[in-house]
C-alpha positions as CSV (number, residue, x, y, z in Angstrom):
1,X,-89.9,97.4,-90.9
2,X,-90.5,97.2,-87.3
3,X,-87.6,94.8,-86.9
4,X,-85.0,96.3,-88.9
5,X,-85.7,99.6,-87.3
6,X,-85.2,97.9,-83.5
7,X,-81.5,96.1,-85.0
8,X,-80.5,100.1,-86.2
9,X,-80.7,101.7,-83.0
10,X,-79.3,98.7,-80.9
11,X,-75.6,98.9,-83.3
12,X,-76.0,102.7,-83.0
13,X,-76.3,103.2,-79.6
14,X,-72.9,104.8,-77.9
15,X,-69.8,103.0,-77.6
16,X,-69.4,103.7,-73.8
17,X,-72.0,101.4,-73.0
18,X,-69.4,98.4,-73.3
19,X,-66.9,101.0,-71.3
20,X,-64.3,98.1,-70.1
21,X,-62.5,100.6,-67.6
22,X,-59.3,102.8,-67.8
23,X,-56.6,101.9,-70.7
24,X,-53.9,103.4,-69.2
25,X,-51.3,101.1,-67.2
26,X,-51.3,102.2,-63.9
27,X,-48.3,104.3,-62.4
28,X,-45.1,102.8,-61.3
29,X,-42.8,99.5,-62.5
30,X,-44.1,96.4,-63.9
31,X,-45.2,93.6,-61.4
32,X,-45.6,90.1,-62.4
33,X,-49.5,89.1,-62.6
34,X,-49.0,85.3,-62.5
35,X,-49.0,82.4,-59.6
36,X,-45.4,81.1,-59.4
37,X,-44.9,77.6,-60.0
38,X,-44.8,76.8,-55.7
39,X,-48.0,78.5,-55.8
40,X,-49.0,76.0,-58.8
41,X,-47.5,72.9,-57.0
42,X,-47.1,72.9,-53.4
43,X,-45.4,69.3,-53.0
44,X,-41.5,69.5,-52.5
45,X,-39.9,67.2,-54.7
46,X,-37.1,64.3,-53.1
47,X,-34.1,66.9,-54.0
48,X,-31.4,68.1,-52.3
49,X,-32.0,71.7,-51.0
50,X,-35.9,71.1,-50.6
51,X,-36.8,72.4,-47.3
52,X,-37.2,69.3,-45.0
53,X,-35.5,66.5,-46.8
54,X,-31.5,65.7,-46.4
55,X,-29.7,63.4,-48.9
56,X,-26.8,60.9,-47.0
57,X,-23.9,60.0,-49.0
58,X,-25.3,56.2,-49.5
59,X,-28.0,58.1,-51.4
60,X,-30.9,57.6,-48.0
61,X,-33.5,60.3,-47.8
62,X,-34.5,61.6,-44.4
63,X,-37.8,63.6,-44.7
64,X,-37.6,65.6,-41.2
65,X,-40.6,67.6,-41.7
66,X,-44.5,67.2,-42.3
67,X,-45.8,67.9,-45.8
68,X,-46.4,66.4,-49.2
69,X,-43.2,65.0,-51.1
70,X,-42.4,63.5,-54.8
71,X,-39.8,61.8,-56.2
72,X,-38.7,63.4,-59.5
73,X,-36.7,60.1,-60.9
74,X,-35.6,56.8,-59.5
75,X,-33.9,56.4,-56.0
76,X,-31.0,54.2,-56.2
77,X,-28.9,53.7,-53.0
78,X,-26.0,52.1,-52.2
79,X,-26.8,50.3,-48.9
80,X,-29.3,50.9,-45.6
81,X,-32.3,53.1,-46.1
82,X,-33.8,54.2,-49.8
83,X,-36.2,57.1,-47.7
84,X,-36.6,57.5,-43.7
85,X,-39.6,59.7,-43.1
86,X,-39.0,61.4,-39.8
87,X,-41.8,63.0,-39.0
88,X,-45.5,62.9,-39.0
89,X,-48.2,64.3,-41.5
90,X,-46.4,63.5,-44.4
91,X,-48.0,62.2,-47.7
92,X,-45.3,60.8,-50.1
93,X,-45.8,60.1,-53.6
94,X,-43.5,57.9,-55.6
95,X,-45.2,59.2,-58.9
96,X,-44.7,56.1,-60.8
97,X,-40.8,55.7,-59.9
98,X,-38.7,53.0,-58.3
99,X,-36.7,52.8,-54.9
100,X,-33.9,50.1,-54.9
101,X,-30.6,48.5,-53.4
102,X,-27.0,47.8,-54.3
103,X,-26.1,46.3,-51.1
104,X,-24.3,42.9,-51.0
105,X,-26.7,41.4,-48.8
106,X,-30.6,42.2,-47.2
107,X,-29.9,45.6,-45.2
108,X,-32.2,48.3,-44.6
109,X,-35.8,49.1,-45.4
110,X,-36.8,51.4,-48.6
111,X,-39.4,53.1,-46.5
112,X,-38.9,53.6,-43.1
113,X,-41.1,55.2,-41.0
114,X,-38.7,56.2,-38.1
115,X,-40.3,56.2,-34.6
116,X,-43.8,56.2,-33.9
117,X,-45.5,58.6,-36.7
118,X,-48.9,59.4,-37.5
119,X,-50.7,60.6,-40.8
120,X,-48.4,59.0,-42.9
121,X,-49.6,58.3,-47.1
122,X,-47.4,56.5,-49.4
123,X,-48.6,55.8,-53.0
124,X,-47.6,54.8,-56.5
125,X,-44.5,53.5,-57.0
126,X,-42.1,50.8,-56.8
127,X,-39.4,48.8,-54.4
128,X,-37.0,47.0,-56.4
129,X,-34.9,44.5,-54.3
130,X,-33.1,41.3,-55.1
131,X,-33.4,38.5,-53.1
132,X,-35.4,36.1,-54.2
133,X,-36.6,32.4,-52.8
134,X,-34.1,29.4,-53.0
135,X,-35.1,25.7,-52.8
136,X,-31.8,25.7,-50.3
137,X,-32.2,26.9,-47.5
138,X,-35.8,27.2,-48.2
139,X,-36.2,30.8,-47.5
140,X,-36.0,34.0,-49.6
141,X,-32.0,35.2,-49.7
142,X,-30.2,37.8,-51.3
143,X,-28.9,41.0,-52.2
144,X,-31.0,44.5,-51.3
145,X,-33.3,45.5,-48.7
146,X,-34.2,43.7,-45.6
147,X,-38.2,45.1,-46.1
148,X,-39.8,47.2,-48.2
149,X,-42.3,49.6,-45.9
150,X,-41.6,49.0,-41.9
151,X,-42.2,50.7,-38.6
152,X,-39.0,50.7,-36.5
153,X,-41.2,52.1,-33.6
154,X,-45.0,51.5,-32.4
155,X,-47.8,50.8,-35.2
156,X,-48.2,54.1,-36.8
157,X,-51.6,56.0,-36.3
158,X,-53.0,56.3,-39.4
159,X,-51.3,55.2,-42.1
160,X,-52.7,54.8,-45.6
161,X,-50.1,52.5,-48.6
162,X,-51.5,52.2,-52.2
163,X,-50.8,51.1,-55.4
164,X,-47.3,50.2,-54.7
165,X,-45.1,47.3,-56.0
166,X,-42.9,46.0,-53.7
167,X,-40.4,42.8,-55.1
168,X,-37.1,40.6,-53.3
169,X,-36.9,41.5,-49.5
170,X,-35.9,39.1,-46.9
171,X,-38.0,39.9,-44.1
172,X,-41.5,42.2,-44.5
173,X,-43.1,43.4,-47.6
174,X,-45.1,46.0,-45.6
175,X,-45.2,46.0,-41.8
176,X,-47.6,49.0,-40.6
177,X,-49.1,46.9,-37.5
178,X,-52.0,46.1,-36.4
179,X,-54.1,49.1,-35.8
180,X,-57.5,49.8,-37.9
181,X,-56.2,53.0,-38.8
182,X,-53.6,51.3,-40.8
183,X,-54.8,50.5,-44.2
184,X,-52.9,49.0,-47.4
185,X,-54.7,49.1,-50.6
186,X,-54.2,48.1,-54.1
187,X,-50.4,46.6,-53.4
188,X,-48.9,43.6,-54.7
189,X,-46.1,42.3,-52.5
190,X,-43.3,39.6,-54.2
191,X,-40.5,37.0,-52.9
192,X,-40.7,37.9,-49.4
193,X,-39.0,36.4,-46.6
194,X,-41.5,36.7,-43.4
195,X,-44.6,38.6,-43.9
196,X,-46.1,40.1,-47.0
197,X,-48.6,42.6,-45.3
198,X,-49.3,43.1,-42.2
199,X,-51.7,46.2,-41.6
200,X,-55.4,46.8,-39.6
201,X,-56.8,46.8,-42.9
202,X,-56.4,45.2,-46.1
203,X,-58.2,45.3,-49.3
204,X,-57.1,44.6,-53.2
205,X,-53.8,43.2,-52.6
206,X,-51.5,40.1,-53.4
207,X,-49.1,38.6,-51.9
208,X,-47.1,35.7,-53.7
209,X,-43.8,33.7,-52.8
210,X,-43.6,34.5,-49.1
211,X,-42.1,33.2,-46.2
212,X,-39.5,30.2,-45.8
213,X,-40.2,26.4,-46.9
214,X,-42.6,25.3,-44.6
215,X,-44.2,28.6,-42.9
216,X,-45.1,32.4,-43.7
217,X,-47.9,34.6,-43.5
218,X,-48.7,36.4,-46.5
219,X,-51.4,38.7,-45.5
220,X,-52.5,39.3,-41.8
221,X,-55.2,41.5,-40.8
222,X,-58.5,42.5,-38.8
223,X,-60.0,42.7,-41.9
224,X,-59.1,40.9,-44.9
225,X,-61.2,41.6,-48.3
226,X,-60.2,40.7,-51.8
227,X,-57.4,39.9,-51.9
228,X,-55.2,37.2,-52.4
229,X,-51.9,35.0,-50.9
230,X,-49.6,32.4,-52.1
231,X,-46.8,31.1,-49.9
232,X,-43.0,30.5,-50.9
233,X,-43.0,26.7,-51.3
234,X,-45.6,25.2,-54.0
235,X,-48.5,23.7,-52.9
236,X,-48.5,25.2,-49.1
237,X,-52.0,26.9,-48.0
238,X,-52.1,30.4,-48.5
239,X,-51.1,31.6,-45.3
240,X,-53.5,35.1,-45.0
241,X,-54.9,35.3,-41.3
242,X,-57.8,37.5,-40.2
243,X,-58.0,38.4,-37.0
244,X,-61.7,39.2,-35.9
245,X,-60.6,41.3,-32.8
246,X,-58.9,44.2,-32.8
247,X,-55.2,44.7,-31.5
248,X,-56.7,46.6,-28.1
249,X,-58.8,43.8,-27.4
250,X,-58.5,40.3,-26.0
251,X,-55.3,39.6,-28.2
252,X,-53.6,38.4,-31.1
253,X,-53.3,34.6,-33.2
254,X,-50.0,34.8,-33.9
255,X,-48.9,37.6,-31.4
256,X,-48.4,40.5,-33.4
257,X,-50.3,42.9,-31.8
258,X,-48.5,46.3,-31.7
259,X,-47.7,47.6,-28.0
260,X,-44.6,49.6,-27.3
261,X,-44.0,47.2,-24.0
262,X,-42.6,44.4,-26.0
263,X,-38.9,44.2,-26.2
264,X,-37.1,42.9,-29.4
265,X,-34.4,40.5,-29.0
266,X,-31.1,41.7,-29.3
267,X,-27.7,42.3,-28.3
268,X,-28.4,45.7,-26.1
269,X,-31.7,44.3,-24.8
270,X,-31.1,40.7,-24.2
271,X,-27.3,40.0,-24.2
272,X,-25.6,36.9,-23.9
273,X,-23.2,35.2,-21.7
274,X,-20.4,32.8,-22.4
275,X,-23.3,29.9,-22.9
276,X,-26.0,31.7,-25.0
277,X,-26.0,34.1,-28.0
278,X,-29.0,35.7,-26.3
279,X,-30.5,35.7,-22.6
280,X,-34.0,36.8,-21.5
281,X,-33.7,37.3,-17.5
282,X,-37.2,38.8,-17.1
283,X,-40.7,38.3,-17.6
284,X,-42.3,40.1,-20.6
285,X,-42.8,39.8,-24.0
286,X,-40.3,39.4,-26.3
287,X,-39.9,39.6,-30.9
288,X,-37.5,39.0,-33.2
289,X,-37.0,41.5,-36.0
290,X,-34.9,40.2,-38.1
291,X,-33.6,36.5,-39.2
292,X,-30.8,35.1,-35.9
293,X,-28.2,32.8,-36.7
294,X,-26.0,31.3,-34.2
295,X,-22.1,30.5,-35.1
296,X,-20.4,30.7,-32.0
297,X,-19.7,26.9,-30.2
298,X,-21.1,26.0,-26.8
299,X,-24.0,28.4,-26.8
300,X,-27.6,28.5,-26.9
301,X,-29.3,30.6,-29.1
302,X,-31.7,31.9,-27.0
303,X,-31.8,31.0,-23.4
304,X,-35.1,31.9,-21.1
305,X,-33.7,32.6,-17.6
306,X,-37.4,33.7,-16.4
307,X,-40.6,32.6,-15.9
308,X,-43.6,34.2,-18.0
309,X,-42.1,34.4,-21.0
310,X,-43.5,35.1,-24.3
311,X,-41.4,34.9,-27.3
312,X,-42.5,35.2,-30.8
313,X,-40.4,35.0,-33.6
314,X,-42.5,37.2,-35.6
315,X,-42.5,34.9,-38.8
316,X,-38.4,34.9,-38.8
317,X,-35.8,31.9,-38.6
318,X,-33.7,31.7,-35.7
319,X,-30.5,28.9,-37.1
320,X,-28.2,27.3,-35.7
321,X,-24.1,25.9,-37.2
322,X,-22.1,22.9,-36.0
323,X,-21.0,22.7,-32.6
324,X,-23.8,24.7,-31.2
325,X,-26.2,24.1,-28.6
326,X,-30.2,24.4,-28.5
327,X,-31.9,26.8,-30.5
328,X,-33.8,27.9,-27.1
329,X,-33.8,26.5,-24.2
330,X,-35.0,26.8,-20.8
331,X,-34.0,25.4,-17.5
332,X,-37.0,25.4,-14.8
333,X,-39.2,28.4,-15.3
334,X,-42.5,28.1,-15.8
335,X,-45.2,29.7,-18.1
336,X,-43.3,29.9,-21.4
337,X,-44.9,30.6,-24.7
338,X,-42.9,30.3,-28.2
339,X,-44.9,30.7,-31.6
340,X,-44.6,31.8,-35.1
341,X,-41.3,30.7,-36.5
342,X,-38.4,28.3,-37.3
343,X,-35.5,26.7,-36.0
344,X,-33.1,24.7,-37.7
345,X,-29.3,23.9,-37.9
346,X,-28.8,23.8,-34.4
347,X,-26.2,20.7,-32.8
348,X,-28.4,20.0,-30.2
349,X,-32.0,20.1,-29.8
350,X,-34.6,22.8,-31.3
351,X,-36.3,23.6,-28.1
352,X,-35.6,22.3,-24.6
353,X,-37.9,23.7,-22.1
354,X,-36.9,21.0,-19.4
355,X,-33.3,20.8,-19.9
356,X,-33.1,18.1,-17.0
357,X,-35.3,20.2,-14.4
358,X,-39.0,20.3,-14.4
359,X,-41.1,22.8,-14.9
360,X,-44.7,23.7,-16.1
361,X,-47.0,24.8,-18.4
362,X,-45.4,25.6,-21.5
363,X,-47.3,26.6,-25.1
364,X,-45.1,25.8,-28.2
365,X,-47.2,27.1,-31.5
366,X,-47.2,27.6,-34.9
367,X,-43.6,26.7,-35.1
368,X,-41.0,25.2,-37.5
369,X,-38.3,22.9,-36.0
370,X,-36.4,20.9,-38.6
371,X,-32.5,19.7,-38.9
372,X,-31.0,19.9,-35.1
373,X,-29.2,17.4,-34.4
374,X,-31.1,16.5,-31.8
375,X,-34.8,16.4,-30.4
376,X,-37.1,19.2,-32.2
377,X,-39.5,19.9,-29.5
378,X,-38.9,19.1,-25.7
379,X,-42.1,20.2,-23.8
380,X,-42.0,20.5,-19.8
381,X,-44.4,19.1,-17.5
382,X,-48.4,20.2,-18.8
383,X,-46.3,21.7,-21.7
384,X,-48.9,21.6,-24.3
385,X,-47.9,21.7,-28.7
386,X,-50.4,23.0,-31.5
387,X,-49.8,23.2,-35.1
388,X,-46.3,22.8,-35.0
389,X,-43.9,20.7,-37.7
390,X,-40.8,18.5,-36.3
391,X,-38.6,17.2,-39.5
392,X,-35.4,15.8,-39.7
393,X,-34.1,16.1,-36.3
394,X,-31.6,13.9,-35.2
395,X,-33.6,12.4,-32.7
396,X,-37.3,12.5,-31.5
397,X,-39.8,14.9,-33.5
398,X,-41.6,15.8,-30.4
399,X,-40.7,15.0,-26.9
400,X,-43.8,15.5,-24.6
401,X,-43.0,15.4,-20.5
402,X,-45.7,14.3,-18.2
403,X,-48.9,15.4,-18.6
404,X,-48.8,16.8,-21.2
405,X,-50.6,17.4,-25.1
406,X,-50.1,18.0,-28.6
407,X,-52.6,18.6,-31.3
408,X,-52.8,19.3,-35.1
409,X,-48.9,18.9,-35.7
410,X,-46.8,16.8,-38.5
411,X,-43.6,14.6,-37.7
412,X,-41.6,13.7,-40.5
413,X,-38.1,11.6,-41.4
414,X,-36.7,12.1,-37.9
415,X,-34.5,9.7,-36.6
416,X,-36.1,8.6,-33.2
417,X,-39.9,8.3,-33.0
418,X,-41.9,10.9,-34.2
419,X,-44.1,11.8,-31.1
420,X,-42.7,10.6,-27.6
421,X,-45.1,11.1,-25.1
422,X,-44.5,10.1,-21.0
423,X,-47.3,9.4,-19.1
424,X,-50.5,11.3,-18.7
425,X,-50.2,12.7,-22.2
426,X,-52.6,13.6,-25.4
427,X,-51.7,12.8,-28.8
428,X,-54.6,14.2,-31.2
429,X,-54.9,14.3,-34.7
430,X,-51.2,14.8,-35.8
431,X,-49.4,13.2,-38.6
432,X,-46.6,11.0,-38.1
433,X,-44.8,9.5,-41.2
434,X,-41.3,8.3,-42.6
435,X,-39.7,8.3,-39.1
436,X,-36.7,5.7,-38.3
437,X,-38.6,4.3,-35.5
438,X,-42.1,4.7,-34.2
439,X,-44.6,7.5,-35.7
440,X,-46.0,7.7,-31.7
441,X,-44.9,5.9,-28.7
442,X,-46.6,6.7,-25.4
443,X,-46.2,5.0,-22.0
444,X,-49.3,4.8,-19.6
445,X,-52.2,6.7,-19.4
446,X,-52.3,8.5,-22.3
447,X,-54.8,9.2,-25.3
448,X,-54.1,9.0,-28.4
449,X,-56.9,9.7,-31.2
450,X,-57.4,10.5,-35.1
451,X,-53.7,10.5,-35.6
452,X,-52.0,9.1,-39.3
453,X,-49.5,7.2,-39.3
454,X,-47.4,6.5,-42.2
455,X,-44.3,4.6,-43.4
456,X,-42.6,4.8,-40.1
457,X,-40.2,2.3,-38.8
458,X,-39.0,-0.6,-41.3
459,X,-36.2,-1.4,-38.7
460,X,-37.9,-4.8,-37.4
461,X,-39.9,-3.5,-34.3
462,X,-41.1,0.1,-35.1
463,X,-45.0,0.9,-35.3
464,X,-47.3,3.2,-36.1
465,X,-48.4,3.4,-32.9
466,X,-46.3,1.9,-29.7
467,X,-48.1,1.5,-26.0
468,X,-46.1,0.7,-23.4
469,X,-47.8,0.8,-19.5
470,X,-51.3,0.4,-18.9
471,X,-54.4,2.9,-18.8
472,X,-54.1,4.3,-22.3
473,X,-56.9,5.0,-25.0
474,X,-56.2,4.4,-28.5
475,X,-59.1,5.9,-30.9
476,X,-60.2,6.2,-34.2
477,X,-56.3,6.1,-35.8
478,X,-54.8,5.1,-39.2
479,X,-51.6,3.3,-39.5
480,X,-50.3,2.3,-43.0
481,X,-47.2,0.4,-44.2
482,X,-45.2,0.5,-41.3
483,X,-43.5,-3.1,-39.4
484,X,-46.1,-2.9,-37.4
485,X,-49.8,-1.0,-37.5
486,X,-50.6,-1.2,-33.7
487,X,-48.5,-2.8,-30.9
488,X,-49.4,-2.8,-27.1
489,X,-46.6,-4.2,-25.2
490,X,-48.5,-4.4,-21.6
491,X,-52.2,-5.1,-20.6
492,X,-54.7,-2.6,-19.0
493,X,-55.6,-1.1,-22.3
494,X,-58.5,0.0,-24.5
495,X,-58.1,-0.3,-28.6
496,X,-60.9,1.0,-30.5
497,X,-62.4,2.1,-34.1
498,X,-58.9,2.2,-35.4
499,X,-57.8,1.2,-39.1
500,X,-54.5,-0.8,-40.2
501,X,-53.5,-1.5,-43.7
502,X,-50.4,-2.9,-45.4
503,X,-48.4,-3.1,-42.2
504,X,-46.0,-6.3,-42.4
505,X,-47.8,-7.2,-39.4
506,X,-50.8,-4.9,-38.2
507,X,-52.0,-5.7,-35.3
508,X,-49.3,-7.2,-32.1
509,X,-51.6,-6.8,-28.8
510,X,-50.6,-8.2,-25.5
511,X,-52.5,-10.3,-23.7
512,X,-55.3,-8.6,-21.0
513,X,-56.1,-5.6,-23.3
514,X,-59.6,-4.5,-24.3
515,X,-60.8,-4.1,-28.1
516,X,-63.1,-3.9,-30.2
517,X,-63.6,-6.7,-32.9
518,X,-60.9,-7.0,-35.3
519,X,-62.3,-7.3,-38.7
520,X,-60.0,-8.8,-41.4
521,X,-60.8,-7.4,-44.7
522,X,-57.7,-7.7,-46.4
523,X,-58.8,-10.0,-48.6
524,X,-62.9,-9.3,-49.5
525,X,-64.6,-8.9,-52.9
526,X,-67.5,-6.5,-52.5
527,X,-69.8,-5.8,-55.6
528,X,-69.7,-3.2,-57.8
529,X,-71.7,0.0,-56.5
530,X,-73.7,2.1,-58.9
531,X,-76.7,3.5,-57.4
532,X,-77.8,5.3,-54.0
533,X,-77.8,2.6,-52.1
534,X,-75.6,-0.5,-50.7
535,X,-75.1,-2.8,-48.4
536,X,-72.8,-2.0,-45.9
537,X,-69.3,-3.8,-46.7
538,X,-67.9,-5.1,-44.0
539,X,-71.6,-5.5,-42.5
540,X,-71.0,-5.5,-39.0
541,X,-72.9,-3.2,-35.8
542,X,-69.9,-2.7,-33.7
543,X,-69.2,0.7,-33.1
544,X,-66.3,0.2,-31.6
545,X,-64.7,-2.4,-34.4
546,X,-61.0,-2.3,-35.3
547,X,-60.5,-3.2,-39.4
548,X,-57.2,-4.5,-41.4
549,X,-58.2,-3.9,-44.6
């Protein structure tokens, strides 16, 4: 009773004790009570009267102001630029669409970020280009865009790219520097001509089918992390480089670092004369941005005029046609340094840093040099080579001038020797194979050490190795199927711990030399081993023995 009592006065108690306020509308016109759809969505869509963005006739989109920006459908333009932002704080959003090219050939980039910006975000979407890699030339050709994200000024500050698709440019998949703040994440980067990625940071990315035949970096960081990279040409190693310092310290592997003080080589900044496509007159260092080629007969393609030079061809090809001159030459100036890149096609030699007058100290690394006409490499006096190829030049792979070395570098089918070194010179642990005459041939005092030699030769006289003078060192080499494994025309020379098989003849040492024992194995029967232990076969406690096996 109690209970029922309690629910009766609760339902009867007043109604103005749920009172909800006045039910009149209040005096005057109507006024809308809703957030308008700018209110609801703040970006600015990729349109044409959207404060901040202009639309050229090519179809380009110049973003001029800071903000956040969409695309609404797919961007489709006829040649140059797909979208230039302009200014800085801008977050762009592709929102699942595609950016792509009609032009003929590579022009333009889809995203450009024009001058040096900062707080810059681009996400989700796709670059849709059509080059793609071809067995000749060995590169990645075609129509489209030149690169897919790039930074025409300094290394942005603070730049984030993710979850983009980017497929079919001819030079960078995306180029944002090398600054920490610049981080690509979640990207996969396709058939790209130079570099896939190059950024402070990296992390869940791909990179596959970049660079040329026989070089490319798909990935390069400070910090590399899960991630993975597959050159153009099948087979090649995978070409992603982390550099453990950063860009404002000590310096750069493959000289990429992003300072405003280096100067790109060009017609404007380093014109030509009547004997060279392109002339550098001062010291400083100097980038290509974009693949050169060389047409015009009688000229150099790029002459140094100056000492203390750096010039890196930033991953890119600098070529050559018929009746040309050097790729890049150099005519007594000292302190020269050329990396990262390729040079073929040219009628005369690759690179010439001697030219007839001497000069010193020269670094040549990390470079391509295949089909002049004639030497590849020509090194000045000290000049010293690392981790370079030389193939199919008309002449000598690698020329080395007095005094000077080369290391970790491949000579292949060229029609001279493969490594010519003058006195005073190292040759270490190169590769030297299917060259018309010898794989290395050295005159006096040089040493030469855990090289291969292969198939070189077959023209009567040729060697693996050649010695001519007195005072050299040759050390712990291999030399296979050549006329000759090891000859030493002169005496005054020491032979040791080196290996020759299948030569027609493998050993041809002039009198007054010193060597180690020569032990013939060619013909030996050794038991079978099975087991974790033998006798050593051939038994022998010379340290210093040579074998023919």
């Amino acid at each position: 009773m109690k209970m029922r009592s309690s629910l009766c006065f609760v339902l009867m108690l007043p109604s103005v004790a749920f009172s909800q306020g006045p039910v009149e509308p209040p005096a005057g016109p109507p006024v809308p009570s809703m957030r308008t759809l700018d209110q609801i969505e703040s970006r600015r869509p990729l349109v044409a009267g959207t404060t901040g963005v202009a639309i050229a006739p090519a179809g380009t989109i110049t973003i001029s102001q800071g903000g956040s920006y969409y695309l609404t459908g797919n961007l489709a333009v006829t040649t140059g630029n797909g979208i230039a932002i302009a200014a800085d704080d801008v977050t762009l959003d592709l929102n699942g669409f595609s950016i792509s090219s009609a032009s003929a050939s590579s022009t333009g980039t889809a995203i450009l970020l024009s001058g040096s910006r900062s707080r810059i975000g681009i996400s989700n979407g796709h670059v849709r280009s059509g080059a793609t890699y071809q067995n000749n030339p060995g590169a990645v050709v075609g129509p489209g865009f030149a690169n897919g994200i790039w930074a025409d000024g300094a290394a942005p500050d603070g730049a984030r790219v993710s979850n983009l698709s980017i497929t079919g440019v001819t030079n960078f998949g995306i180029w944002l520097g090398a600054k920490s703040s610049c981080i690509v994440q979640g990207c996969s980067v396709n058939q790209v001509g130079a570099i896939g990625i190059r950024a402070g940071v990296v992390t869940d990315c791909t990179a596959t089918m970049v660079g040329t035949f026989d070089s490319g970096l798909t990935i390069q960081a400070e910090r590399i992390s899960n991630s993975t990279g597959t050159q153009a040409a099948a087979g090649n190693a995978n070409g992603m480089v982390q550099i453990s310092s950063s860009p404002e310290e000590a310096g750069i592997k493959t000289g990429l670092a992003a300072t405003a003080s280096r100067i790109a080589v060009g017609s404007a900044t380093t014109p030509g004369t009547a004997s060279s496509e392109y002339r550098i007159t001062s010291s400083g260092s100097y980038f290509l941005q974009r693949n050169l080629q060389v047409t015009s007969s009688g000229k150099v393609g790029i002459e140094i005029a100056a000492a203390g030079v750096t010039l890196d061809l930033m991953g890119f090809t600098l070529s050559g046609t018929a009746g040309t001159l050097d790729g890049i030459r150099s005519t007594g100036f000292n302190d020269i340094v050329i990396r990262n890149g390729r040079i073929t096609g040219f009628a005369g030699d690759g690179i010439d840093l001697r030219n007839g007058v001497d000069s010193r100290n020269c670094l040549i690394e990390e470079m391509t040099v295949s089909g002049n006409s004639s030497h590849g490499i020509i090194t000045n006096t000290a000049g010293r080579v690392r981790n370079c190829i030389a193939s199919g030049n008309g002449i000598n792979g690698f020329w080395l001038w007095e005094a000077g070395s080369i290391e970790s570098c491949t000579a292949s089918r060229n029609l001279g020797d493969g490594v010519h070194a003058e006195i005073n010179c190292s040759v270490s642990r190169c590769s030297s194979s299917e060259n018309t005459l010898h794989g290395i041939y050295t005159l006096g005092n040089c040493f030469v050490r855990d090289n291969q030699c292969n198939g070189n030769g077959f023209s009567g006289f040729a060697a693996g190795i050649a010695c001519s003078g007195a005072g050299t060192r040759i050390e712990g080499n291999s030399c296979a199927n050549q006329d000759i494994g090891i000859r030493v025309y002169n005496g005054g020379n020491l032979i040791v711990r080196n290996t020759c098989n299948a030569n027609l003849n493998n050993w041809s040492i002039n009198e007054n030399n010193s060597f180690g024992v020569i032990l013939d194995r060619t013909v030996v029967t050794t038991p079978f081993v099975n087991g974790n232990a033998a006798a050593a076969a051939p038994a022998t406690t010379d340290p210093n023995a040579n074998f023919s096996y």
